[in-house]
N, C-alpha and C positions, 0 to 999 in steps of 0.2 A: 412279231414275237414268235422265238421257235415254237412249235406245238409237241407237249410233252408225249413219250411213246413209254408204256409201261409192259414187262414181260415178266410174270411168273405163274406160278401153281394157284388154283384156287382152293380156297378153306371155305367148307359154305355151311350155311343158318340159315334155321324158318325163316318164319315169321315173329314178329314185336320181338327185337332182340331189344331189351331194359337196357338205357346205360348203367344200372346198379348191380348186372352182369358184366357189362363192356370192364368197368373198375370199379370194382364194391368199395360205396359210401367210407370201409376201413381205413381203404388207401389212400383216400381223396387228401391227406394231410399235406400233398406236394403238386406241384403245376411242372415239375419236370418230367419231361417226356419218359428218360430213359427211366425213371425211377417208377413210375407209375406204368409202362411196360413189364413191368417184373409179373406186376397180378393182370396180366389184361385176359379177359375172356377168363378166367381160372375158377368162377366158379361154375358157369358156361359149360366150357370146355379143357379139362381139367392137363389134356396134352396139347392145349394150342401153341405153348411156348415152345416145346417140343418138335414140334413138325412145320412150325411157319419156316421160313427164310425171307432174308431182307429181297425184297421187292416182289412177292405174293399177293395175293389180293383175298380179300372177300367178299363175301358173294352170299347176298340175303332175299328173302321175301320182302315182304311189306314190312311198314311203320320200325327200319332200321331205325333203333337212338330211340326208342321212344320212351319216356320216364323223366326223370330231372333233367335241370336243365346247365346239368356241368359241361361247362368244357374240357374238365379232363377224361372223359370218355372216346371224345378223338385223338386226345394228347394221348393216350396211353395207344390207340391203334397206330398212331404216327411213330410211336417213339417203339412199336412192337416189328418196324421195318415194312410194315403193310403200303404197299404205294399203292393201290388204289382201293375204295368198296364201292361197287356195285350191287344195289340191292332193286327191286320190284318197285318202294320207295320209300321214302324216310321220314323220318318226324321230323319236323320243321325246325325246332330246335336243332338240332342234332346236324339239321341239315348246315343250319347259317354259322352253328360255330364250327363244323369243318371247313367252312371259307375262310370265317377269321383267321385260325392257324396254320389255312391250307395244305389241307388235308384232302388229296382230290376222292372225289366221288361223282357215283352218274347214276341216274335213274333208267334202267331198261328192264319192264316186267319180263318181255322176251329173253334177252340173255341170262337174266337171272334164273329163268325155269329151264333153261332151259342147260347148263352148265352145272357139270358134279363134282364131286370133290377130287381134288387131283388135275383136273382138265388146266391143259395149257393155256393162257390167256392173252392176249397182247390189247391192248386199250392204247387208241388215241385219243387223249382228252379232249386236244385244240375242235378236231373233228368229229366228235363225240361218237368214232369206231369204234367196236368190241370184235374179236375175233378168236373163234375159241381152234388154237391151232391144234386142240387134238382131234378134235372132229370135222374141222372146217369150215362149219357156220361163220356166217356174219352175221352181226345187228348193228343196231344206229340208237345212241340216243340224244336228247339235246344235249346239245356242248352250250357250255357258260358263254354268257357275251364278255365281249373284250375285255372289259373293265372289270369282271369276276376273275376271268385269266390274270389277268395284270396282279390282282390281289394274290392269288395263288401263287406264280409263280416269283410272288417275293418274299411266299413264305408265312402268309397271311397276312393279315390288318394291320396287326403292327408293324411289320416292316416294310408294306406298302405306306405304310403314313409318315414312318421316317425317311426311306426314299425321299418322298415328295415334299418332304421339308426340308430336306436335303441334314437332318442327322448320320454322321459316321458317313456321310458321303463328299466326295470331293466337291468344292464352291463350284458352282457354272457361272460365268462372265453374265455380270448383269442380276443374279439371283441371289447376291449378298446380305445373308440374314444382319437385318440391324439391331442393333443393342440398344435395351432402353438407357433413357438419362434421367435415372431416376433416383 
């Protein structure tokens, strides 16, 4: 599986960034990406919609996501054009439902402290590089094993599960879902 390469600007944040900052509790009435992008970070950061561009990243301290346990807090950074966050590390929550809707993210306190706002970025997930091309640093963090990649790059859990059921996919010889007779 190719290994995903991501290049933009970084937007950065302390530490414990709330997801009831990421997408205040108001908006939470929708599970659609692009809709719940509209308020992402807005009480946060009141010009994030402003200055992001589609495939930027952000770039946090410790306990990224930390607060409830929505998943439209990654949907709204996913659906805000953000291809990757990089933070110091993340609430566990926050962490496993940006797998489900794959939403890539990586854990490096180094790159994190070390990257300011503006700095060029270039992340490879597969191999868990960061390379901050306006300075020239490298760092390394762990990259996901195979099988978290696989989930990601299908877009998360659910379309990794349909995949593998073979939903909205063409039959493979031999893999013929059968019908009940019932």
């Amino acid at each position: 599986m190719a290994s995903p390469v991501f290049r933009g600007k970084a937007i950065t944040y302390g530490d414990d960034v709330n997801t009831d900052v990421i997408i205040p509790a108001r908006y939470c009435t929708s599970f659609r990406a692009e809709e719940l992008a509209l308020h992402c970070m807005e009480d946060l950061d009141p010009e994030f919609l402003k200055k992001r561009r589609p495939g930027d990243l952000i770039v946090a301290g410790n306990n990224f996501g930390c607060g409830s346990s929505r998943e439209n807090a990654p949907l709204a950074i996913m659906g805000a054009g953000i291809a990757c966050v990089i933070a110091k590390s993340f609430a566990r929550i926050f962490y496993r439902n940006s797998i489900n809707i794959g939403l890539p993210i990586l854990e490096s306190p180094e790159a994190a402290q070390a990257i300011a706002e503006g700095h060029e970025i270039e992340v490879d997930l597969g191999a868990g590089r960061i390379r901050n091309l306006t300075t020239g640093a490298s760092f390394t963090a762990h990259p996901f094993p195979e099988g978290i990649r696989a989930i990601m790059a299908a877009g998360g859990m659910v379309g990794f599960v349909r995949a593998r059921l073979g939903v909205d996919a063409p039959a493979q010889p031999g893999r013929e879902r059968k019908r009940s007779q019932g």
